[in-house]
C-alpha positions as CSV (number, residue, x, y, z in Angstrom):
1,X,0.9,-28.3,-0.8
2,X,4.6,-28.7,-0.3
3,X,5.4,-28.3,-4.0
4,X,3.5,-24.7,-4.0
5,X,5.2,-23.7,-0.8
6,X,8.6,-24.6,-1.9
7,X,8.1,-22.4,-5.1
8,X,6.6,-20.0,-3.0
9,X,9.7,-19.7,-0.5
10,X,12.4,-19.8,-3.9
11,X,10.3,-16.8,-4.9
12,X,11.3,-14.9,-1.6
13,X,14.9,-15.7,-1.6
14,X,15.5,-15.2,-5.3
15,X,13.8,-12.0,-5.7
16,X,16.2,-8.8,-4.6
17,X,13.3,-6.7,-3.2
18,X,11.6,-9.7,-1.5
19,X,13.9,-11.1,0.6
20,X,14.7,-8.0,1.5
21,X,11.1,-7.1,2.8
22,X,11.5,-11.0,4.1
23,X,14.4,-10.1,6.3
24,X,12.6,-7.2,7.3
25,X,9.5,-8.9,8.9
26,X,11.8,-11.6,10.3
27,X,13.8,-8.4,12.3
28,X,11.3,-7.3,14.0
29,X,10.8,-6.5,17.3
30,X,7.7,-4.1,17.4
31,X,6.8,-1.0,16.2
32,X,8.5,2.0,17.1
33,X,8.2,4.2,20.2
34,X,8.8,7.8,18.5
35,X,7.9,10.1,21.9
36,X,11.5,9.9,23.1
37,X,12.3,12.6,20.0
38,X,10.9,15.9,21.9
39,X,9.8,16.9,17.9
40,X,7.3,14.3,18.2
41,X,6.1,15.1,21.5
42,X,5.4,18.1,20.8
43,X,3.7,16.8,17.6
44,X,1.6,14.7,20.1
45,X,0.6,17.8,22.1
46,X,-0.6,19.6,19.5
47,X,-2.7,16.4,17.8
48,X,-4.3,15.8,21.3
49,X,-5.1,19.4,21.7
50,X,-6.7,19.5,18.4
51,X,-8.9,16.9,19.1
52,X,-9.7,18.3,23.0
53,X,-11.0,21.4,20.8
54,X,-13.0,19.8,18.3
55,X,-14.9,17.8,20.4
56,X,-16.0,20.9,22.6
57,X,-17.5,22.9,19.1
58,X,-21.0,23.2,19.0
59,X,-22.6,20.4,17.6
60,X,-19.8,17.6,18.0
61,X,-19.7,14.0,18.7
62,X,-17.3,11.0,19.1
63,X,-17.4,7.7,20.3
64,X,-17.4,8.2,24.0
65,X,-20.3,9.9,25.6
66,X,-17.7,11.6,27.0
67,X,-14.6,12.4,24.7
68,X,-12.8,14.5,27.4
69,X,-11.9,10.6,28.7
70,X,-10.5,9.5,25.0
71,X,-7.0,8.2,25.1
72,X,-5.6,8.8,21.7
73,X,-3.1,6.9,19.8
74,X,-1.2,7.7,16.7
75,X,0.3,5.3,14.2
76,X,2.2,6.6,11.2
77,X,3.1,5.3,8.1
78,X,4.7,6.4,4.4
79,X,3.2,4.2,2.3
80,X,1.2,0.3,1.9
81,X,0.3,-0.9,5.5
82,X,-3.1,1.8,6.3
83,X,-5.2,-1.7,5.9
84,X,-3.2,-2.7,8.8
85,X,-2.7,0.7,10.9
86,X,-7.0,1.5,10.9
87,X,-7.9,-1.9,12.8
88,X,-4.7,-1.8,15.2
89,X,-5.9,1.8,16.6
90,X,-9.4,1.0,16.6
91,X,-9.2,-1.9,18.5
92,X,-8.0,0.9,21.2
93,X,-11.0,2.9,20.7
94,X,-12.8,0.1,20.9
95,X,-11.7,-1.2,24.1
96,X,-12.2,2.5,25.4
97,X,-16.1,2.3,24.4
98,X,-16.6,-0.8,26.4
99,X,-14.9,0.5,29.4
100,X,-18.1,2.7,29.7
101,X,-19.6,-0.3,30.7
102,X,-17.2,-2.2,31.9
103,X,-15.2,-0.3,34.6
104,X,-12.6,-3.0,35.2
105,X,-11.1,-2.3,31.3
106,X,-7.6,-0.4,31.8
107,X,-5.4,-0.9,28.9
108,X,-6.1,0.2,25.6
109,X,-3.4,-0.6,24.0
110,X,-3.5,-1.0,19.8
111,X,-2.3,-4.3,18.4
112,X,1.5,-3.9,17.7
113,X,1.4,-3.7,14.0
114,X,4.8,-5.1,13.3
115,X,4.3,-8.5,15.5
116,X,0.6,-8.9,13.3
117,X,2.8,-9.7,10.0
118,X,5.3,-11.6,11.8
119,X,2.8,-14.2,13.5
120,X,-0.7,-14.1,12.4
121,X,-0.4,-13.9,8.3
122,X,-1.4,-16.9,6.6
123,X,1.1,-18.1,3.2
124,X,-1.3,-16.5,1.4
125,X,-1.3,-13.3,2.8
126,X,2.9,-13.3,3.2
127,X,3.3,-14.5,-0.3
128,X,0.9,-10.7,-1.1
129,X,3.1,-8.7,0.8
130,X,6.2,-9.9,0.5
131,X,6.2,-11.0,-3.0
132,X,3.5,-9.3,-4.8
133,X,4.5,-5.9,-2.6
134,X,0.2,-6.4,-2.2
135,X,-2.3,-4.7,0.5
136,X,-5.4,-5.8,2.0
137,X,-8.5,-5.5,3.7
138,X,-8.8,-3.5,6.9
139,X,-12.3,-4.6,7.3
140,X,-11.4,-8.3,6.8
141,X,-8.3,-7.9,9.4
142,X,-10.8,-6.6,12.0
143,X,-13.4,-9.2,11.2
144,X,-10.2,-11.7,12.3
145,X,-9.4,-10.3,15.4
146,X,-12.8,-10.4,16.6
147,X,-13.7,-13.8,15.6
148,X,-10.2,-14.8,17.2
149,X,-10.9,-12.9,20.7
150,X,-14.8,-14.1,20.4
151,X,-13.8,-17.9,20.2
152,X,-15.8,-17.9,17.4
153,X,-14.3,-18.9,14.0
154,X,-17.6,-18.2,12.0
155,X,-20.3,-16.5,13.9
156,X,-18.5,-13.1,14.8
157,X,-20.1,-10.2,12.3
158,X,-19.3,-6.9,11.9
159,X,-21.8,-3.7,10.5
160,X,-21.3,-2.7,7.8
161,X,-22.6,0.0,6.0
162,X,-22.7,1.8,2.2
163,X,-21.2,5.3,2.1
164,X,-24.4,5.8,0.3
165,X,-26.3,5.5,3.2
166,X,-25.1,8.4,5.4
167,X,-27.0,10.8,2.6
168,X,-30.4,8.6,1.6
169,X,-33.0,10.0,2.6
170,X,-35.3,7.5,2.1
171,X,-33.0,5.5,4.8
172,X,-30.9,8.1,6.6
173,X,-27.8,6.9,7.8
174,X,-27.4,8.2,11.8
175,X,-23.7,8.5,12.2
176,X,-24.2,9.9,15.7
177,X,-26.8,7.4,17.1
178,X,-23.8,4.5,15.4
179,X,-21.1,6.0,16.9
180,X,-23.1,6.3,20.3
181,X,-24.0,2.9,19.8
182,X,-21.5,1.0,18.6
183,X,-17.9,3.5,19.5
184,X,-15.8,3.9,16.3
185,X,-15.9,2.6,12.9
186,X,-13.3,1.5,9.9
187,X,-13.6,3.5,7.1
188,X,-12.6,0.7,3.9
189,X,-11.8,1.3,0.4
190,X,-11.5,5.2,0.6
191,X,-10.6,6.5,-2.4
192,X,-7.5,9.2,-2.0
193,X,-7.4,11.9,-4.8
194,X,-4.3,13.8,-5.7
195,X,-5.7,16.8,-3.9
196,X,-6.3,14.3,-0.8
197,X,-2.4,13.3,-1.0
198,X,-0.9,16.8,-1.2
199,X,-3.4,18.4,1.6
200,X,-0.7,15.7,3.6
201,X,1.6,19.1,3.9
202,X,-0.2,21.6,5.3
203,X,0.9,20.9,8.7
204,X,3.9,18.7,7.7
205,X,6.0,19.4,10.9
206,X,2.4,19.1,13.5
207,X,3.6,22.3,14.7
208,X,-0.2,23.6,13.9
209,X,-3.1,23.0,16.4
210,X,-5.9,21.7,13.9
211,X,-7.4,19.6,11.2
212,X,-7.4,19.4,7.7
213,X,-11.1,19.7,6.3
214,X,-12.5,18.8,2.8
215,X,-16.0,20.3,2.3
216,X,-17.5,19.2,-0.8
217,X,-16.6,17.1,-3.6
218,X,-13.4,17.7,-5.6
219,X,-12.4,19.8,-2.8
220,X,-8.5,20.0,-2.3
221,X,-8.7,20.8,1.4
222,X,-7.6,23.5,3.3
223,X,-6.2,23.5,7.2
224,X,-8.4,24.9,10.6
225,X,-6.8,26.0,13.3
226,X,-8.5,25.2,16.3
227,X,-8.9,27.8,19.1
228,X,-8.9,27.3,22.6
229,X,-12.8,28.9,23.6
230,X,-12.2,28.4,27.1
231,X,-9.6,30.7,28.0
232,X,-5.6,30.1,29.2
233,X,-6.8,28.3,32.2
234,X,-8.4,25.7,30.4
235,X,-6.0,25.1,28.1
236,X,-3.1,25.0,30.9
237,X,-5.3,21.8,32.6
238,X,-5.6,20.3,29.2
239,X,-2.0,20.3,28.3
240,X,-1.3,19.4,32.1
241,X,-4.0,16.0,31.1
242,X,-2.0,15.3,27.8
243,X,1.5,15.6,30.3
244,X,0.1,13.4,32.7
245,X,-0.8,10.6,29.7
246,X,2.8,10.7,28.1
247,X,4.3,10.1,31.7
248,X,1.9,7.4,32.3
249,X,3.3,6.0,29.1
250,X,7.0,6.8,29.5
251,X,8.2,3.3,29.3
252,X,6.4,1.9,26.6
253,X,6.4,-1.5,25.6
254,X,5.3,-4.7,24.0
255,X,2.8,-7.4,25.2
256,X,3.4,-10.2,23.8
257,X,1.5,-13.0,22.7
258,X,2.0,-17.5,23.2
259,X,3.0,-18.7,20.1
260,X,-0.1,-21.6,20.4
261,X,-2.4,-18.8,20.2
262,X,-1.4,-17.5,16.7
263,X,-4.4,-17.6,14.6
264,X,-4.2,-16.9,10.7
265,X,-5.5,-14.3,9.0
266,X,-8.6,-14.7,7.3
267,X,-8.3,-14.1,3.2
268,X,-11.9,-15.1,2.0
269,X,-14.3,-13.3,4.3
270,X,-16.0,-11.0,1.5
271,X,-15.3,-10.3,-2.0
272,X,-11.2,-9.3,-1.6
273,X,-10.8,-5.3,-1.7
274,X,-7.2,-4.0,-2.3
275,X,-6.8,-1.2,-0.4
276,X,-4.2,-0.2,-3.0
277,X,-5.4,0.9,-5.9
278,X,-8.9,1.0,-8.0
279,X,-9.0,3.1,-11.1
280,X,-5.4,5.1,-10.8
281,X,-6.4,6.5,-7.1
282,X,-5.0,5.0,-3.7
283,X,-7.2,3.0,-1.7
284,X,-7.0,3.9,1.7
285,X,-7.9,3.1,5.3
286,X,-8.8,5.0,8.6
287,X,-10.9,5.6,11.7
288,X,-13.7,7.0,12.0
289,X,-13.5,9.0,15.9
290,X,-16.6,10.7,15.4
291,X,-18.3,14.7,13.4
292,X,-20.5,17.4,14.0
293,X,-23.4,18.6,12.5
294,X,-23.3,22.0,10.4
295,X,-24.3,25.2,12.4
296,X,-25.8,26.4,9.3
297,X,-27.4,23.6,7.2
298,X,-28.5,20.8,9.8
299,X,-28.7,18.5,7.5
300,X,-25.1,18.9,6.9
301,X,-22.7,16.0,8.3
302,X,-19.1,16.3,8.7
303,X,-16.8,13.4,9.3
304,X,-13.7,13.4,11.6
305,X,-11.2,10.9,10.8
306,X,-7.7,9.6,12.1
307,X,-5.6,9.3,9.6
308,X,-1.8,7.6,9.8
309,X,-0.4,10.3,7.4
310,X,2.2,12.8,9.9
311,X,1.1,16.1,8.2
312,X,-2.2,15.0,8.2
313,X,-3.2,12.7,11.4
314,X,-7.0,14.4,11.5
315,X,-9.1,14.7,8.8
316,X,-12.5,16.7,8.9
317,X,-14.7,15.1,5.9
318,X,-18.1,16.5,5.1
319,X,-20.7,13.8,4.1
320,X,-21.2,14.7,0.2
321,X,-17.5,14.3,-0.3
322,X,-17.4,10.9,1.8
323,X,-20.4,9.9,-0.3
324,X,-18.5,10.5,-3.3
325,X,-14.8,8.9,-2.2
326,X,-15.6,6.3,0.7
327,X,-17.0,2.9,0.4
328,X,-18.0,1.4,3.8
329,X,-18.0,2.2,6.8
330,X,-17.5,-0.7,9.2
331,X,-18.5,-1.2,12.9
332,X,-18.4,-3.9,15.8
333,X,-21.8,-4.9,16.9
334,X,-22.8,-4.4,20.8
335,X,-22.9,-8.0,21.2
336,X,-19.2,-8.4,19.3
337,X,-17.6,-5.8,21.4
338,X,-17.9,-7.4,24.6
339,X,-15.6,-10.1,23.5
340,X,-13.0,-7.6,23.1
341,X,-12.5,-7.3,26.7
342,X,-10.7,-10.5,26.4
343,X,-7.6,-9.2,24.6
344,X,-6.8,-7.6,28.2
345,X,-6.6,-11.1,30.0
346,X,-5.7,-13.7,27.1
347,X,-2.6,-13.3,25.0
348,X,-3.8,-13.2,21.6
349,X,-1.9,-10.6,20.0
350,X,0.9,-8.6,20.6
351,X,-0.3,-4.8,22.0
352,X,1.8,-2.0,21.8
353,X,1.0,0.8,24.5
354,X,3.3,3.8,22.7
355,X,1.1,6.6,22.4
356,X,2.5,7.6,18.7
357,X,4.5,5.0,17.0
358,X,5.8,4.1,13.3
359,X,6.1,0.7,11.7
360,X,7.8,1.9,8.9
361,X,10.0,-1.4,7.9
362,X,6.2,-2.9,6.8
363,X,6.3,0.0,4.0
364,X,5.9,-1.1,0.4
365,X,9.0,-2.7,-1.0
366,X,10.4,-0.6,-3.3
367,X,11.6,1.3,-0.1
368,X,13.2,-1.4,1.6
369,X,16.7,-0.6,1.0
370,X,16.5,2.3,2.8
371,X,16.0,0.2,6.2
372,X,18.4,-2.7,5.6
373,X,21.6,-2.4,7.1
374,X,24.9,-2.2,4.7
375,X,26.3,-6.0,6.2
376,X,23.4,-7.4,6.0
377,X,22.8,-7.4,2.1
378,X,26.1,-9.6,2.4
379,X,23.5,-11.8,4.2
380,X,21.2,-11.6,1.5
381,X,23.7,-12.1,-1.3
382,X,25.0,-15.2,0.8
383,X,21.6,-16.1,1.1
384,X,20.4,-16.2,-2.6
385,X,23.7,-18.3,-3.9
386,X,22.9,-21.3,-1.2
């Protein structure tokens, strides 16, 4: 009611770190285009290159039938918005998996992360992450953009399915015959050990052609190069393909979105999940791109995720240390994903088309000072007297 939001709005102004993350949201513009630096291109390069690699190893898979098309985009973050960044890019990939089927699909664009906060979070959700410095639900953030490009406020499900379930063998879990299926999938709720956090520098500067792999559980994870297999000439075409995608995207920019079309974020889909925090770990959020099967155990899965961390944008998981650390994994039904072909017609959200971007003004609050210019906490001050 009125009453409640007026409290709720005093709470914004008055508090220092707040209105501070309040000014931020109301500043912004989009997220951030970060190829223009050459450091990150060549950090895009190398990621890209990586992936090209992995996906030619024996035994490999990813959401395409054929991941030499993929069009990858990377979204970094330093801390608090992962249940935001994991739906954003998969929306990409999931526009990408219906292009196999639907030829006339051509931008894959993620959702601009930035613009989500602005114009589609409910008082609810703003009063969580600006005052309560709170996360959320990645799965529950997807579940809203499909029901909003579907039409359908209450019919539009998504998959979802245990982390115990890639391993039982009573009811094995097919991760390639999914990801064949259905294209990529939200990994919700993983927990992030202290080993998981500082395997985030071993290839700090992306100046490394690889991934970082955790095989087994309580693993602290170690960094693979990957080799090119298929000699100089191969590996000239594919960084002549990666050349020809950052010109195609040299002029990024921002789609945006009619303001009638803003829908709210849905807060009471399932049984709330902080991706923050659940029994002193970090709660985290990514993509699930696709795995491979173990050359020597077939029964063996391994897990290849993107991840929004710079040092650590690709993550090689096998299955027993998923089982033991994840919580769902989430996917888009056949029948749901052909609704998403709207977003390229219909202005429903703002898309960003940068191939690696940062949103880095939605980072928790207690780093907020660090992107408020010096005149403007005059603002504030003026601000919180009136």
């Amino acid at each position: 009611d009125k009453n409640h939001r007026t409290k709720f709005i005093i709470k914004m102004v008055t508090n220092e770190k707040a209105s501070g993350r309040l000014l931020q949201i109301l500043q912004l513009t989009g997220d951030t285009n970060l190829l223009p630096d050459l450091s990150y291109e060549h950090m895009y390069k190398n990621h890209v290159l990586a992936l090209k690699r992995y996906f030619r190893l024996e035994g490999s898979f990813g959401y395409l039938r054929n991941m030499e098309e993929a069009e990858f985009y990377f979204r970094f973050q330093k801390s608090g918005n992962c249940f935001l960044q994991a739906p954003s890019v998969m929306v990409s990939y999931l526009l990408q998996k219906r292009a196999e089927t639907n030829k006339d699909l051509s931008n894959f664009s993620p959702l601009d992360v930035s613009r989500f906060v602005r114009n589609t979070f409910s008082d609810g959700q703003l009063r969580k992450y600006v005052v309560k410095d709170g996360g959320g639900n990645s799965a529950d953030v997807l579940t809203t953009v499909g029901r909003r490009v579907s039409g359908d406020s209450g019919n539009f499900r998504v998959i979802v399915r245990d982390s115990e379930e890639i391993r039982n063998s009573a009811h094995p879990f097919l991760l390639q015959t999914y990801l064949e299926q259905y294209g990529p999938g939200l990994v919700a709720g993983f927990q992030v050990s202290k080993y998981f956090q500082r395997a985030a520098k071993l290839n700090k500067k992306g100046n490394k052609i690889g991934i970082v792999r955790f095989d087994g559980v309580n693993d602290k994870g170690k960094f693979i190069p990957l080799m090119q297999e298929g000699g100089a000439e191969v590996d000239e075409q594919d960084k002549k393909s990666i050349m020809s995608i950052i010109s195609n995207h040299s002029n990024p920019s921002v789609k945006l979105f009619e303001a009638n079309n803003i829908p709210a974020l849905q807060e009471t889909l399932r049984e709330e999940v902080s991706e923050r925090e659940s029994n002193g770990d970090e709660m985290h959020a990514m993509v699930l791109l696709g795995g491979r099967s173990d050359e020597e155990n077939p029964k063996k899965t391994y897990l290849l995720f993107q991840n929004w961390w710079p040092g650590m944008p690709l993550v090689e998981i096998s299955d027993d240390y998923y089982n033991a650390s994840g919580r769902s994994l989430v996917f888009v039904p056949t029948k749901g994903l052909a609704h998403f072909d709207s977003l390229n017609h219909d202005s429903f959200y703002a898309r960003n088309n940068s191939l690696m971007a940062e949103c880095n003004k939605m980072d928790r609050a207690e780093s907020w000072e660090r992107f408020v210019p010096e005149d403007e906490f005059l603002i504030l001050e003026r601000f919180r007297s009136a």
